[in-house]
C-alpha positions as CSV (number, residue, x, y, z in Angstrom):
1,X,0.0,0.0,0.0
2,X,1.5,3.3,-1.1
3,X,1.9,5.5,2.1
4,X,0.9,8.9,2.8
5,X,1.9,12.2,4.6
6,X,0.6,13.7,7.9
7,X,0.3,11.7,11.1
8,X,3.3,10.1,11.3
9,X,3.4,8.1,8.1
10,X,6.4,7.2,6.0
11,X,7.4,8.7,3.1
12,X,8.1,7.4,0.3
13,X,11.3,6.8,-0.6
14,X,12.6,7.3,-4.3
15,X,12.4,5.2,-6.9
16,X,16.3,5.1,-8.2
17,X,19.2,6.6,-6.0
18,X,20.2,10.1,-6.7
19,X,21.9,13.2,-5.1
20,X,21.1,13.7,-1.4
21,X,18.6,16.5,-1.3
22,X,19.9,19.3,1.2
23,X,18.3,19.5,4.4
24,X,17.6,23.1,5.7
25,X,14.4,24.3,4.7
26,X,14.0,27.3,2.7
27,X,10.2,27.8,2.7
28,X,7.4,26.6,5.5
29,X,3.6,26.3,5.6
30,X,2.3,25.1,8.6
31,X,-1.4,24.2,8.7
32,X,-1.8,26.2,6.0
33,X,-5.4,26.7,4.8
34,X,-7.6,28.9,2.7
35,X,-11.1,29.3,3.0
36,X,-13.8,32.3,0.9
37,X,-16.4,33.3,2.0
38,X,-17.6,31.3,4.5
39,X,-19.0,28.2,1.5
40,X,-15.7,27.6,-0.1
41,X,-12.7,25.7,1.7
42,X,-10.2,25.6,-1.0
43,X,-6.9,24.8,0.6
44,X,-4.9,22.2,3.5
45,X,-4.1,22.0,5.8
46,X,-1.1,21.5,4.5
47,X,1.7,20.9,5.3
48,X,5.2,21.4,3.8
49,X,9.0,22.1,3.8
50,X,10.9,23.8,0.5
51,X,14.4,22.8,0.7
52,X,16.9,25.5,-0.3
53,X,18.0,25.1,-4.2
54,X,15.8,22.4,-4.8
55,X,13.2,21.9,-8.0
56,X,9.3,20.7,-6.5
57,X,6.4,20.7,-8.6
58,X,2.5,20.4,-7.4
59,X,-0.1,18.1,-9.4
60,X,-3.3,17.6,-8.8
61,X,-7.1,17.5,-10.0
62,X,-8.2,20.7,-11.5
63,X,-10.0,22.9,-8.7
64,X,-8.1,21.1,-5.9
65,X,-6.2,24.8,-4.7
66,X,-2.8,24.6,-6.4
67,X,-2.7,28.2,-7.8
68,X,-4.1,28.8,-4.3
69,X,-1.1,27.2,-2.8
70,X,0.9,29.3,-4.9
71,X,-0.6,32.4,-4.2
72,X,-0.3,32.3,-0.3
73,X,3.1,31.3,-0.5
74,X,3.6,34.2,-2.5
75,X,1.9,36.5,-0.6
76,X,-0.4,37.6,-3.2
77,X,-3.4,36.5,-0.6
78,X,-2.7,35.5,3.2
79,X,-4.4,32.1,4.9
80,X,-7.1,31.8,6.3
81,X,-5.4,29.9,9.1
82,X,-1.9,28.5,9.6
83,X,2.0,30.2,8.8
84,X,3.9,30.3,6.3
85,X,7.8,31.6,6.6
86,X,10.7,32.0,3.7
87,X,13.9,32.1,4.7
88,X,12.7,32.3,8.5
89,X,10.4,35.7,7.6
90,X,6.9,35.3,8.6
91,X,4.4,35.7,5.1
92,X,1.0,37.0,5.1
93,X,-0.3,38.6,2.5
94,X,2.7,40.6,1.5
95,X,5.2,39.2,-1.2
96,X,8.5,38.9,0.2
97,X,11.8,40.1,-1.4
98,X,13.7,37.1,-3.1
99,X,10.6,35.6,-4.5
100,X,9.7,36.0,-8.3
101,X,6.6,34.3,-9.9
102,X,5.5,33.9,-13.4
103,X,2.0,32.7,-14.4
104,X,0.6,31.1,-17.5
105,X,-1.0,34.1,-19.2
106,X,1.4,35.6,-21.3
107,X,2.0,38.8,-19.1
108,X,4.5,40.4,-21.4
109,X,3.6,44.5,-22.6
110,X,3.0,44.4,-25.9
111,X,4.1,48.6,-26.4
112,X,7.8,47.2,-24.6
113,X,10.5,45.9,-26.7
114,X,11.8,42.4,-25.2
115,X,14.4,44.6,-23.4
116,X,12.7,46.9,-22.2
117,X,10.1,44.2,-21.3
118,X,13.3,42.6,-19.4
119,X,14.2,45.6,-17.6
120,X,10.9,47.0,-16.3
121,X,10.4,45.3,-13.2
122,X,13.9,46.4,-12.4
123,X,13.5,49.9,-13.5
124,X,10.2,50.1,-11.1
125,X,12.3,48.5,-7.9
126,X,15.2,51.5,-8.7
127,X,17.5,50.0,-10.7
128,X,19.4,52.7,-13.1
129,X,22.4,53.1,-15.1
130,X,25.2,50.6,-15.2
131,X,23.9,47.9,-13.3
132,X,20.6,47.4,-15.0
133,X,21.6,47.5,-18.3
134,X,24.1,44.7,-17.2
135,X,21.5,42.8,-15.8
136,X,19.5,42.7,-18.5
137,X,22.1,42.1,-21.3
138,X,22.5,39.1,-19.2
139,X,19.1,38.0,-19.2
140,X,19.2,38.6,-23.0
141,X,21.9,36.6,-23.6
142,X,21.3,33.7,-20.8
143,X,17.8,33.3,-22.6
144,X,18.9,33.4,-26.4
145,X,16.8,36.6,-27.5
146,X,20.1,38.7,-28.6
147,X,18.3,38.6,-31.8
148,X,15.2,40.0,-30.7
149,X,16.1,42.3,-28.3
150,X,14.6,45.2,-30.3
151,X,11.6,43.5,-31.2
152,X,8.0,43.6,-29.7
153,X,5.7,40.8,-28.6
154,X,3.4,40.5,-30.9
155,X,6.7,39.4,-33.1
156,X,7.4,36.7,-30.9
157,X,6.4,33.1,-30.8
158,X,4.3,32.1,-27.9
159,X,7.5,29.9,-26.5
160,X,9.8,33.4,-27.0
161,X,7.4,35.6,-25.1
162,X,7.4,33.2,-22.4
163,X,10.7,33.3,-22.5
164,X,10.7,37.2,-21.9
165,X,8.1,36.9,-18.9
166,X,10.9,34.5,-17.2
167,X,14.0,36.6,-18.0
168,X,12.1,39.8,-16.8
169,X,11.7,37.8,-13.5
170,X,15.2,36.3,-13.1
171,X,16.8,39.6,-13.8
172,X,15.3,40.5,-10.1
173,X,17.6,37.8,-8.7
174,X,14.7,35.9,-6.7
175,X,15.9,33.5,-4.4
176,X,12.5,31.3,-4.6
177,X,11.0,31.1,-8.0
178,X,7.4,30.6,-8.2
179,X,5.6,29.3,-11.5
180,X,2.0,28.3,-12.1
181,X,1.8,26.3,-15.1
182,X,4.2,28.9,-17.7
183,X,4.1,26.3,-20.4
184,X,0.4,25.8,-20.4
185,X,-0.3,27.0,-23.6
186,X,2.7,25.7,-25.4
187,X,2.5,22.5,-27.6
188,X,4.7,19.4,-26.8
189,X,7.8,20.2,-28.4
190,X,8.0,23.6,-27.1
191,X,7.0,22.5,-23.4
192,X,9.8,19.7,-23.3
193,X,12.6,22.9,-25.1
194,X,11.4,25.0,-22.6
195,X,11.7,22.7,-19.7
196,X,15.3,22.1,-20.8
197,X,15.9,25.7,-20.9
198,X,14.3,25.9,-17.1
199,X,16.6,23.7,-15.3
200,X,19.6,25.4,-17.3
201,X,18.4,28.7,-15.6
202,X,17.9,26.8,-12.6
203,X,21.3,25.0,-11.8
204,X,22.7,28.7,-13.2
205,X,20.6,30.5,-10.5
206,X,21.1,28.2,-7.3
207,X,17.3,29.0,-6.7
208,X,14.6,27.3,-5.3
209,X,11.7,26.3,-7.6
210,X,8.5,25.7,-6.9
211,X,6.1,24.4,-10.1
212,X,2.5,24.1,-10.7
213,X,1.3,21.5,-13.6
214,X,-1.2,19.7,-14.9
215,X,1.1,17.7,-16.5
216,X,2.9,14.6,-15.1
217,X,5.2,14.3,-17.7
218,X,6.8,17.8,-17.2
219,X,6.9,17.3,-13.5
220,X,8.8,14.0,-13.5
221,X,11.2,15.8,-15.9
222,X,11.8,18.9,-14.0
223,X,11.5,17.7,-10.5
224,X,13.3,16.7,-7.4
225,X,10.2,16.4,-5.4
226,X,6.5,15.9,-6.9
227,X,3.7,17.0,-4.2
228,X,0.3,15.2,-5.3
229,X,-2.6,17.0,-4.0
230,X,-6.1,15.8,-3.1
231,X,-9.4,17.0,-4.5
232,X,-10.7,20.1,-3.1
233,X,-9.8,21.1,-0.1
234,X,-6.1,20.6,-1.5
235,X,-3.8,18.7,1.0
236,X,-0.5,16.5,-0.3
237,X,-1.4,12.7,-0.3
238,X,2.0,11.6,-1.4
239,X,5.4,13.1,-2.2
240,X,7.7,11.5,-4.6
241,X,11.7,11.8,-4.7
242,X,12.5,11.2,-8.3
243,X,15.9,10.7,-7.5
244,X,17.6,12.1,-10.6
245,X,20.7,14.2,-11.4
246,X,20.9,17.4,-10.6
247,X,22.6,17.9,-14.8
248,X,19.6,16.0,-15.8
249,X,17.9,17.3,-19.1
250,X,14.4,16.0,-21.3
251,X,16.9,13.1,-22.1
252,X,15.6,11.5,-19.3
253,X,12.1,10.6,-20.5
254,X,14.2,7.6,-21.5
255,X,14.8,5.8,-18.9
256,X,12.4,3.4,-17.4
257,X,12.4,4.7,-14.1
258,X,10.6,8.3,-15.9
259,X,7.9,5.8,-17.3
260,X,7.3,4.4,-13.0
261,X,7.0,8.3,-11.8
262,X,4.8,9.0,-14.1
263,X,2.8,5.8,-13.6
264,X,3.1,6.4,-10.0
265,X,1.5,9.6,-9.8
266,X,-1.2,8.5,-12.7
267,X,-2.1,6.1,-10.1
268,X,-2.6,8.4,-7.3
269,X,-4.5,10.8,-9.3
270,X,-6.6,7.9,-10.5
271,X,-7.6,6.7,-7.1
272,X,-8.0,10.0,-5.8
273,X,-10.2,11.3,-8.7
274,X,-12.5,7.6,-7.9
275,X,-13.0,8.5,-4.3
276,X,-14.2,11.9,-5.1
277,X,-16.6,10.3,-7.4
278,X,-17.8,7.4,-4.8
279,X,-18.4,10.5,-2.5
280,X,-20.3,12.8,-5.3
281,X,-21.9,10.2,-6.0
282,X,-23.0,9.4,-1.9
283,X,-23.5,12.7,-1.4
284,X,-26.3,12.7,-4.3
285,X,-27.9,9.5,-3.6
């Protein structure tokens, strides 16, 4: 029987031996939960621990609070009940300094060039002169846009203006990165390319990374740590350690081990999604 979080259960242990994951915590919710109105209990409790410089991605059924999860953590929105600390600093509706999140919709300005795209959120925190343009020459480069530096969005694939919506938050140096679902409305090929190009940026930034998908396939690629979460009210039923490199790259959708992570947490999901059914379906009779 495949074992769960909370109350003292085991958990499970990875599936192939990899790097030992570092042990101090860089992020903390405690009995986090989030409730509107008074009719809607969205999130947790839950439960978890970030640890510093590594790559975690959230899955779950749609509805079941993950973009919530995100956005408390980021301080977009504070709990209902519960803490949540980054790098010991209680947050509570307020977004901390050293966290950056990017979101799904492409968020880009389309009367900005890519750099100047790039260079706006640095521009707004007081950013001038040398430094900034350094910064985002950087970004440029590190993200293969020299070529388009001048151009505007609406010249830009959907994959390149993506691109631009991560450089712009990098360039802020965040020391937690937070993204709900970037590739979302990328095909395959692009998604798997711009996976690759995420764990280039992270292993080049040393940051934490949290990730929200509805794809399994992208978080057994990316991922250190995979947090499943239940159907609404959101809570983690399992964690998984994939166990892989930290050099790893899309390569690794070869090896057999990818095709029993992704099994793994197609089973969870499954069993998860026939409960809430069972219970619908109770709750109707």
């Amino acid at each position: 029987m495949r074992p769960e979080l909370g109350g003292g259960a085991r958990q499970p242990q990875p599936l192939h031996p990899g790097r030992p994951a570092p042990s101090d915590a860089h992020a903390v919710l405690t009995g986090v939960t989030r409730v509107f109105g008074s009719v809607v209990h969205a999130l947790g409790p839950v439960d978890l621990e970030l640890r510093r410089g590594e790559f975690f991605s959230i899955v779950g059924p749609s509805g079941c609070g993950k973009s919530t999860l995100l956005d408390v953590l980021a301080g977009l929105s504070a709990p209902s009940d519960g803490t949540i600390t980054f790098e010991g600093k209680r947050v509570n509706g307020t977004v901390p300094d050293g966290v950056g999140v990017v979101f799904q919709e492409d968020a880009s300005f389309p009367w900005l060039t890519v750099r100047d795209n790039i260079g706006f959120g640095l521009k707004r925190a007081g950013f001038r002169g040398a430094e900034a343009a350094e910064r985002v020459r950087h970004a440029i480069d590190f993200m293969g846009l020299n070529d388009f530096a001048d151009a505007y969005p609406s010249q830009l694939s959907g994959g390149m203006r993506q691109r631009v919506c991560i450089a712009r938050t990098l360039v802020m140096r965040p020391r937690l990165v937070l993204l709900d679902e970037p590739f979302g409305a990328l095909d395959q090929q692009t998604r798997l390319l711009m996976g690759d190009e995420l764990l280039r940026l992270w292993r080049a930034s040393g940051a934490t990374v949290l990730l929200i998908t509805h794809a399994l396939d992208e978080a057994a690629m990316l991922s250190d740590r995979i947090g499943v979460m239940s159907s609404r009210p959101g809570r983690f039923i399992e964690i998984v350690e994939t166990g892989w490199s930290r050099d790893r790259t899309s390569a690794i959708a070869a090896d057999p081990a990818f095709g029993a992570i992704t099994t793994r947490l197609w089973d969870t999901l499954r069993g998860e999604s026939m409960k809430a059914m069972a219970s619908q379906r109770r709750n109707g009779a």
